[in-house]
N, C-alpha and C positions, 0 to 999 in steps of 0.2 A: 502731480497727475501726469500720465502716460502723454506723448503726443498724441496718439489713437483715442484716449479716451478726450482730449484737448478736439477734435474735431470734428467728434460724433456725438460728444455732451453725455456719452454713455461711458461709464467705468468699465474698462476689461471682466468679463467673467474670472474669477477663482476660481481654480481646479479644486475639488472639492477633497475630502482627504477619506482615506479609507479610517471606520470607526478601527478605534482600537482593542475593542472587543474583540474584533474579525483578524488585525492584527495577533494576538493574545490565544485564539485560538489553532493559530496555522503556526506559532512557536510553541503550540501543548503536541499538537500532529507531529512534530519536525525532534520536539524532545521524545513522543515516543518511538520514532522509527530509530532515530541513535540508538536508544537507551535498548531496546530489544535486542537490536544486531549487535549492542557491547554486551549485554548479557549473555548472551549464545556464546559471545568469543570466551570472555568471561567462564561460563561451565568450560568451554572448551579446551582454555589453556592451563587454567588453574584450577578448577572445580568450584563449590558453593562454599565457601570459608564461612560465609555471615549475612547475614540481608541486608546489613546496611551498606552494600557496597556501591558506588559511583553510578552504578548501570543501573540495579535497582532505583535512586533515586530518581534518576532522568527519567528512568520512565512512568513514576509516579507523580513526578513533576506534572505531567499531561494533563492526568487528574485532578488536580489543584486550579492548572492553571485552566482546563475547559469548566470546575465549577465557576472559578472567579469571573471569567469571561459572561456566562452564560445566569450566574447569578446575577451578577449585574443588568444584565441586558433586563430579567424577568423581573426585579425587584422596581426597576425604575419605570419602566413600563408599566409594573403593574398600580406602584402608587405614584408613579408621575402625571401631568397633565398636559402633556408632550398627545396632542391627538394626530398627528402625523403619526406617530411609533404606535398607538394603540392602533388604527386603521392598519400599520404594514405587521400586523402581530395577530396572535392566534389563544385562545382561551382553553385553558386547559387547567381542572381540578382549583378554578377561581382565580387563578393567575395569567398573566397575558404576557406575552414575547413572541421573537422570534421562533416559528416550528424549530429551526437548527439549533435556538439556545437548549429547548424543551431535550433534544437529543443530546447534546454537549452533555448537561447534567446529568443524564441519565446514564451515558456513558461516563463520566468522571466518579459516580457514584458506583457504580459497578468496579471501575478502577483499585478506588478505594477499599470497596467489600475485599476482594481479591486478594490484598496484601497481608492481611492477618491472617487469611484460608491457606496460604502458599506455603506462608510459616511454618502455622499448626502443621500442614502436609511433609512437610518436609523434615519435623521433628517427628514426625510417630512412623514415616516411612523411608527418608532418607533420601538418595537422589533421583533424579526423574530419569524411571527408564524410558518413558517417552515424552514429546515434547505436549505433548495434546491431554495434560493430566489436567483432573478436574478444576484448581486453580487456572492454570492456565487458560483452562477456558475459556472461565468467569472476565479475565484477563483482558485475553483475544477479542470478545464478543464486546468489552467496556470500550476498546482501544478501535473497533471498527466503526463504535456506534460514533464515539468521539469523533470519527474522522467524515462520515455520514453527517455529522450535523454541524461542522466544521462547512463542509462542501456547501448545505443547504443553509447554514446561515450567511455564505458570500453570495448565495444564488438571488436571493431577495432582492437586494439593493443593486445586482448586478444586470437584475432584468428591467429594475427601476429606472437606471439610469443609461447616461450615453456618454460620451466626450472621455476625457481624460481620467475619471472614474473608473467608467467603464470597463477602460483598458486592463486599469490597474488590477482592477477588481476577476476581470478572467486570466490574469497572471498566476493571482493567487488560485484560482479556480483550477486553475489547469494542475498545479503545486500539488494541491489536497488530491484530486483525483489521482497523481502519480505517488503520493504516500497510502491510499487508499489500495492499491495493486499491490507494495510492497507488504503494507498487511496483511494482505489474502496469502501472498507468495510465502509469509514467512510462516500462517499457519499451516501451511503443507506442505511446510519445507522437508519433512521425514520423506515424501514423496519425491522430490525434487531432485536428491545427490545426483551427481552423475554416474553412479554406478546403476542408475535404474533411464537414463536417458536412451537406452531400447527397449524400453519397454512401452504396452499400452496404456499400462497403469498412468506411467509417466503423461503421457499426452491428452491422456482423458482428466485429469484433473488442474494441467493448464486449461484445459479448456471450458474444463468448469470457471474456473476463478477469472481469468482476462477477458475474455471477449465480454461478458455482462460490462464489466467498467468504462470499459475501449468504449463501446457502443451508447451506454449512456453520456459520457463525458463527452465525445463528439460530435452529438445530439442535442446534446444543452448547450456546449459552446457556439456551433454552428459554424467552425471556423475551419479551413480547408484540411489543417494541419493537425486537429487535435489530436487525434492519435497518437502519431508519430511524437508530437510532443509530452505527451505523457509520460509514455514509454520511453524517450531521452531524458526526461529526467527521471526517472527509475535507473537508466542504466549509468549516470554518474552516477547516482548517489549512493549504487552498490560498488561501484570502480574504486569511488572514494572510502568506503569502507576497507574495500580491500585489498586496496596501498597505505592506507593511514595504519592500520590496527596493528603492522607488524615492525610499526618502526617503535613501539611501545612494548617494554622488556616484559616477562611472564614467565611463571613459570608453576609447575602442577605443585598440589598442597595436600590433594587428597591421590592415594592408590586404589588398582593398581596401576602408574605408569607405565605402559609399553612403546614410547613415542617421547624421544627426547622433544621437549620446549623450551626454546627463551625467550620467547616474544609472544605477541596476542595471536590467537589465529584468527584470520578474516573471513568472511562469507565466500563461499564460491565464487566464480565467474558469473555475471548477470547471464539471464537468458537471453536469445537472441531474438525478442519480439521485436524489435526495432522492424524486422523485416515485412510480420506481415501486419502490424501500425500502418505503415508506408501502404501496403496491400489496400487494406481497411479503408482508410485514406483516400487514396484514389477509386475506389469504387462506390464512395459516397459521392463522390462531387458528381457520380455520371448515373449514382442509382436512387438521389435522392427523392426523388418523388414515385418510386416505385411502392407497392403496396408492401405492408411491412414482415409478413411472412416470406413472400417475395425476397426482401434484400437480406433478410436472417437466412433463409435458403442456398444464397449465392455467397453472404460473409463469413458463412460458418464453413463450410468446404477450404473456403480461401484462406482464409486464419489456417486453421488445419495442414492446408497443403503447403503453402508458407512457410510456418515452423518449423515443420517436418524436412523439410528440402533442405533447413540450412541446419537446425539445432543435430542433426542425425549427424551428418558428416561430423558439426562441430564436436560433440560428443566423442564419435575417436579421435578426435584430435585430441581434446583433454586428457584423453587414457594416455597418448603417448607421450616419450621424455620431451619433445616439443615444445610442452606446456606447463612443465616444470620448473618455471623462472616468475620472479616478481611480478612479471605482467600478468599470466594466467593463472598463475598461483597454486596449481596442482598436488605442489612440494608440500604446504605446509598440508599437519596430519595433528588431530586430537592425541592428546596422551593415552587415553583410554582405549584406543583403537589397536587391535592386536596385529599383530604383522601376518596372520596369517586369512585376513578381511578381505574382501573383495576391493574394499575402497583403498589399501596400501598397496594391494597386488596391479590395482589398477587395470582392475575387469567388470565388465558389465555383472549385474545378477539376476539372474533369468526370471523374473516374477510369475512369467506364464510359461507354464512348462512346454505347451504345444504349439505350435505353427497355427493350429485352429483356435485356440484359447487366444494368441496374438491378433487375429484376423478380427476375432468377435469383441475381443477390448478397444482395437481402433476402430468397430463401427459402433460402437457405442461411443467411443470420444465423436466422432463425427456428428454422431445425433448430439450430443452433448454440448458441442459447439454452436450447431445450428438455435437448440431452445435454449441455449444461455444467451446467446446475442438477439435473439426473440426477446426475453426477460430485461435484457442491457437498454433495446430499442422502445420499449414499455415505460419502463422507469426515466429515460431520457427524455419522451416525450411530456411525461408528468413535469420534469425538473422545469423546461421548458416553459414551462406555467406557474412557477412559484414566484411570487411575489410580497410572501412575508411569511 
């Protein structure tokens, strides 16, 4: 026995452990963000050779592993005798668990459907000329929901508790919410390149996808820094992609090659939300009790002009020879890509022909911004309130 507990007659509290369900489910989230951006590299260095390849698995591992996770939780719940876990659980089609196990499965199961649909698609049509082909979807939609009930099944126990739990418990929380962004980021990633970062296309649909996340995750955390934390880990875990991927030999298998390869190619350069997280950030801690139209009102402009202030400049910057080194990565080029592309030439591509057609795309991202972080601060306040 402790001295402490020798002269208080009370044993030290144990810090209590995080279940391994919740464990089990933030390594299905963590195998499918890998396993996507090897895939991508993947079509990009070599082409589709076979399904059964490395990236494929990892990311159907997810699937697997949020059924296991999330089976268990429901099955024991539902015939165990455990009435603490039936009390922090919810009833659904005669079975009882966690709401996040109820999404896990529903997303791993969607996972699943997906990989025989991707197949077939891929046999009767061949490679994907875009990234958003109906597989894929099926895919996207399995791999968000996974990561959605990932979130809300650490929310539960995280709003239950306090101490050293706690903590652990919004580590993880903050984790899923920053694998949760890169999902979104990678289904729009066709919008993304930087040969479209002047355009309004481009900023209207970050602004769809980030500010809803930013604003609910920092809402349910309540903690000074969520944002910015998020969005740090988002921007390692793309950094690390894309210094790892190229030290890994590769080379193309299918034609036509226009782009010598010997190594994986990587994800672009992360975006530069870091800046307006920070933004975000510090106008919660001064605007939080403001009415919530209100502060959707004032975060959406800010997010926006944030972005814009630093991602615009950065953007020519990536065009130039600058940023054609390991660090920014510009050099490396898909084999499929012709040399005569905007993206080798290393030129923006004008998506909106007009000066007017520009004007009316960025106030529509504006509005865009403004009722996504509306929608972000909705869903936040819900999160706020889960408790099983």
């Amino acid at each position: 026995m402790s001295e402490s507990a020798d002269r208080s007659g009370v044993r030290p509290e144990q810090p209590a452990a995080v279940p391994w369900q919740i464990w089990c489910s933030v390594i299905a989230v963590t195998s499918a963000i890998v396993g996507v951006h090897w895939d991508i590299s993947w079509h990009r260095s070599i082409g589709r050779d076979s399904f059964w390849t490395p990236a494929h698995i990892a990311i159907y591992l997810c699937g697997v592993l949020a059924g296991l996770a999330s089976g268990s939780l429901i099955l024991s719940t539902t015939l165990g005798r455990n009435e603490a876990a039936r009390q922090a659980s919810v009833r659904i089609w005669g079975f009882r668990g966690p709401l996040g196990a109820f999404l896990s499965a529903w997303g791993g199961i969607a996972m699943l459907t997906s990989a025989p649909f991707d197949n077939w698609w891929h046999g009767a049509y061949g490679l994907d000329v875009k990234i958003l082909s109906p597989p894929h979807m099926v895919l996207a939609a399995g791999m968000v929901t996974v990561g959605l009930g990932a979130l809300i099944l650490i929310l539960g126990p995280m709003n239950r508790s306090g101490g050293g739990l706690h903590r652990r418990l919004h580590s993880l929380f903050l984790y899923t919410g920053a694998a949760i962004v890169v999902f979104m980021l990678v289904v729009t990633m066709e919008y993304l390149f930087r040969i479209y970062m002047h355009s309004a296309t481009f900023y209207r649909v970050v602004c769809l996808t980030a500010p809803p996340v930013l604003a609910a995750v920092a809402m349910a955390s309540g903690r000074r820094w969520a944002a910015t934390s998020v969005i740090g880990i988002y921007t390692v875990f793309l950094l690390g992609m894309q210094w790892i991927f190229p030290l890994f030999p590769a080379e193309p298998k299918l034609g036509p090659v226009y782009q010598k390869v010997t190594h994986f190619i990587p994800p672009e350069f992360p975006l530069l939300l870091i800046v307006p997280a920070v933004a975000l950030d510090l106008l919660r801690s001064r605007a939080g009790r403001w009415n919530r139209w209100l502060q959707a009102a004032t975060a959406g402009p800010l997010f926006l002009a944030t972005f814009l202030a630093v991602q615009w400049p950065f953007a020519s910057f990536l065009m130039s020879p600058a940023a054609r080194n390991w660090f920014f990565g510009t050099h490396y080029l898909d084999y499929g890509i012709p040399s005569t592309s905007y993206y080798v030439r290393n030129l923006f591509f004008p998506l909106e022909r007009t000066p007017a057609e520009f004007w009316t795309g960025m106030a529509i991202a504006l509005v865009a911004a403004v009722l996504s972080t509306r929608l972000g601060l909705a869903w936040g306040s819900w999160m706020q309130r889960i408790r099983r």
